[in-house]
N, C-alpha and C positions, 0 to 999 in steps of 0.2 A: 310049602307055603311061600318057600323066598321065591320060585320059578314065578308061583304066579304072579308074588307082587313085583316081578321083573319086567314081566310083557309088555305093560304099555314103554317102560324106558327100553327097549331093545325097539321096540315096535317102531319108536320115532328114530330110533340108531337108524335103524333099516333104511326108513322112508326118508329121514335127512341125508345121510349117505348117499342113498342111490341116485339123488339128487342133484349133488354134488359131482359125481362122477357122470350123472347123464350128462348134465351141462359143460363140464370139462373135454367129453369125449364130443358135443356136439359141436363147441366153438370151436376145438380143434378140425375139428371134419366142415363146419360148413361156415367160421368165421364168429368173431366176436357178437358181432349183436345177436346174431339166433340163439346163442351162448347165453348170452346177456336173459333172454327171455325165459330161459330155462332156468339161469340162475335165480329166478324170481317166484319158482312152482313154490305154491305153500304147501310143501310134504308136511314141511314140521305142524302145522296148523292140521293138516289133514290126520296127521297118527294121532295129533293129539284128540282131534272130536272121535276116532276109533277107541282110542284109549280111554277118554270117559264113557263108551258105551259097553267098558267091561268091568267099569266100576260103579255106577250107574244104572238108576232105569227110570221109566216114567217121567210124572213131572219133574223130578227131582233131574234128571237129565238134561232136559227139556231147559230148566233155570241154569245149569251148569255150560249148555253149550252154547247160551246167550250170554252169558257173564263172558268166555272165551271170543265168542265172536266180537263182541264190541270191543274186549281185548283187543284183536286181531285187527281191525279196521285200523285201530291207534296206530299200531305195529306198522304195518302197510303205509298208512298214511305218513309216517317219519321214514320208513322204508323210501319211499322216491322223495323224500329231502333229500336224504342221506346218499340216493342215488347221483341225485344233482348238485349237492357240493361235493362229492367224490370227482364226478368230473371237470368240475371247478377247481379244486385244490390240491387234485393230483396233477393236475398242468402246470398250473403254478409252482407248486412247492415239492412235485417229485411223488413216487409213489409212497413211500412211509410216510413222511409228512402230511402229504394229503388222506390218505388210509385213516389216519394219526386222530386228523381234524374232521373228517367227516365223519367219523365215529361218535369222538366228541360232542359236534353238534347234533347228532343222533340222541346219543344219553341226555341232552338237557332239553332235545324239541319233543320224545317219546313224552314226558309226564308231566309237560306243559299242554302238550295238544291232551292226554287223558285228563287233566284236570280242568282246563276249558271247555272241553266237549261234556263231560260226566260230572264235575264238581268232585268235590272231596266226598 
């Protein structure tokens, strides 16, 4: 019973991981921005809609990977804020600092843009 209820969290370990390490090995091998663009694969988003399709079925699915999706758009869409004050406030103010602050502004622009776009 615990293996099962493991799969989907191992399942995103895998897919976030491998992720990480493609992008790692690719900006190493072919430079920061192609890097950059790998750093941006939605694995995590991708294990998760596989992961609801092992707890899940039907419409009941169907509601659950649309709930998720428009998650994800939010996500995404704070995602290149956070991209562009990272390269903003890491020049500025160094890379922790700026790492620091563009997180920051991530956590408070993530559930401002959800509750603008969705309402409460």
């Amino acid at each position: 019973m615990l293996i099962s209820d493991m799969s989907p969290i191992l399942l995103r370990f895998l897919f976030g991981g491998s992720a990480v390490v493609a992008s790692r090995l690719i900006a190493q091998s072919f430079g920061g921005r192609l890097g950059g663009i790998f750093a941006a694969f939605p694995a995590v988003y991708l294990a998760a809609v596989v992961g609801l399709s092992m707890e899940y079925e039907g419409s009941e699915l169907l509601f659950v990977s649309e709930q998720l999706s428009k998650g994800a758009l939010v996500g995404m869409a704070a995602d290149i804020c956070c991209a562009l004050a990272a390269s903003y406030f890491i020049l500025k103010y160094g890379w922790k600092t700026g790492l620091s602050l563009s997180l920051l502004f991530w956590a408070v622009l993530a559930p401002l843009i959800y509750f603008m776009w969705f309402g409460f």
